[in-house]
C-alpha positions in Angstrom: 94.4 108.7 117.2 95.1 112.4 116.1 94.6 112.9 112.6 95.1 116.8 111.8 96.0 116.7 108.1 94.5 115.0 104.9 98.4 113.7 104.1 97.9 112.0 107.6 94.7 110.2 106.5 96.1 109.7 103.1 99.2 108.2 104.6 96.9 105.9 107.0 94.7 105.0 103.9 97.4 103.5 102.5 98.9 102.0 105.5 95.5 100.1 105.2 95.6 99.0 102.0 99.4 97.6 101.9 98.0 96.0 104.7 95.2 94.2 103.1 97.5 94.0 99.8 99.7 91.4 102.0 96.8 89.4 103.5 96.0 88.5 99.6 99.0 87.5 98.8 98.4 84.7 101.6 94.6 84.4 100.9 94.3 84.1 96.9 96.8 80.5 96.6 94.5 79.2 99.4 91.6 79.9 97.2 93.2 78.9 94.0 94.1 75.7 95.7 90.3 75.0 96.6 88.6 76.2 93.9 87.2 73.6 91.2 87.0 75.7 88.2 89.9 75.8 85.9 88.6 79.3 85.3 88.4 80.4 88.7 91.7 78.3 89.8 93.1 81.2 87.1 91.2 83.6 87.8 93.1 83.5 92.0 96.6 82.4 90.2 96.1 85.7 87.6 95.0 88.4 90.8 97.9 86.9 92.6 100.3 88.4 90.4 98.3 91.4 89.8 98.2 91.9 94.2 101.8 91.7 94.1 102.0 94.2 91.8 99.9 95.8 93.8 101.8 95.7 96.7 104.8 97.4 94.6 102.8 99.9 93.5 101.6 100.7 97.1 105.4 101.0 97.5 105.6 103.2 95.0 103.1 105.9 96.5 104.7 105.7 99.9 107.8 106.8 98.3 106.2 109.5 95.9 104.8 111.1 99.6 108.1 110.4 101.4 106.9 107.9 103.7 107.9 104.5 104.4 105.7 101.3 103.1 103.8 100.7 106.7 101.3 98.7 107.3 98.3 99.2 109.5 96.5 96.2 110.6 93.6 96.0 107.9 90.4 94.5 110.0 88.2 95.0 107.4 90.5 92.9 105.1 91.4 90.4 108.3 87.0 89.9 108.0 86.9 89.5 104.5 89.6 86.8 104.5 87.8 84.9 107.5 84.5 85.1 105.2 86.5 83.3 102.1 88.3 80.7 104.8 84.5 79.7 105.6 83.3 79.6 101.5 87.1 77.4 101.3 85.4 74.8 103.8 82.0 74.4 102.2 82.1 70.4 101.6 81.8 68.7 98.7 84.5 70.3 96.6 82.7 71.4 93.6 80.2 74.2 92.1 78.7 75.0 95.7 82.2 75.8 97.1 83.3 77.6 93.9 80.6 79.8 94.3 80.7 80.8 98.1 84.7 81.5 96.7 83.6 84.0 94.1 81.1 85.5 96.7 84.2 85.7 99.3 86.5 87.4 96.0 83.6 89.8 95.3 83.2 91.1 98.7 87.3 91.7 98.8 86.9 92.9 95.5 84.7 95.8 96.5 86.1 96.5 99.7 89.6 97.4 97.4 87.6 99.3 94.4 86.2 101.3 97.7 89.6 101.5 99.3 91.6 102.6 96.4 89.0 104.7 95.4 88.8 106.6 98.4 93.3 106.7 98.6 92.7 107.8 95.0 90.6 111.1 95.7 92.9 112.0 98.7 96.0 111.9 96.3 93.9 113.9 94.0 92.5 116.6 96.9 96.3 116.7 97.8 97.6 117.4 93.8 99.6 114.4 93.8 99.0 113.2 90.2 101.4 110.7 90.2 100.4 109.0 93.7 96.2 109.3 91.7 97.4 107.8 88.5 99.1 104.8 90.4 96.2 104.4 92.7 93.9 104.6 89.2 95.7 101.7 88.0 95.1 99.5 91.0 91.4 100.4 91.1 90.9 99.5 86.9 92.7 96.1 87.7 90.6 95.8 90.9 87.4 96.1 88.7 88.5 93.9 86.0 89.1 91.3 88.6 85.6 92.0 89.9 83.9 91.4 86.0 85.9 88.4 85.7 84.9 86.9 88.9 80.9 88.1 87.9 81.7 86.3 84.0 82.6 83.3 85.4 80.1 83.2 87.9 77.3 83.9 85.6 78.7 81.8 82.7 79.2 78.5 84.2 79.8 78.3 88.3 76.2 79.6 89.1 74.9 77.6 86.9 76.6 74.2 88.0 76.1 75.2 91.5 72.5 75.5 90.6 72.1 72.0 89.3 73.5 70.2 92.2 
């Protein structure tokens, strides 16, 4: 693949992420469905609507660089998902299961803070402020998701999962 500009590898960046943006938004009411926690049923049900927004807001960047919303086969994402399909099998339902799910969401989580982080700098290197700031907002949400997922794993799913 010939990559000769930074707008190319920006472009592809995000090719990558609207890619991995749509795999959530089959992945998270798979894992709101198995999970055993009200908190962390929420938790999938509250990023859901937050990936779809993300997935406008991918939109949004193609069109601020004049390109088309494309996506690019994400494999890292296509792993990631596989990896929470495995924590959504662990048998009993209960504590165990919720916590191989958070594990799964944490892993996807930091794959997208490093994703959007990365887009983020490009659309920075390249002056783009608008395509950086709406990058900057998918990366703060990405985050928060991440703390929630470590609150209610330290608060009460570890814990439970510990006693079994």
């Amino acid at each position: 693949m010939k990559m000769d500009s930074l707008d190319k590898l920006f472009e592809e960046s995000l090719a990558d992420l609207y890619s991995a943006e749509k795999q959530l938004t089959d992945a998270l009411p798979k894992a709101a469905k198995a999970a055993q926690s009200a908190d962390l049923r929420a938790a999938f049900e509250s990023h859901l609507k937050e990936t779809e927004g993300h997935v406008e807001r991918l939109e949004k960047v193609f069109k601020e660089i004049g390109g088309k919303p494309e996506a690019k086969t994400c494999m890292a994402m296509q792993g990631l998902v596989k990896e929470a399909d495995e924590a959504i099998k662990i048998e009993p339902a209960g504590a165990i299961r919720d916590a191989g799910l958070i594990g799964a969401a944490q892993r996807i989580e930091h794959y997208e803070m490093a994703a959007y982080g990365t887009a983020r700098a490009f659309a920075e290197t390249l002056g783009n402020t608008k395509a950086r700031d709406l990058l900057q907002a998918t990366l703060n949400e990405e985050a928060k998701a991440n703390e929630k997922l470590t609150q209610i794993a330290e608060n009460t799913v570890n814990r439970e999962a510990a006693s079994v």
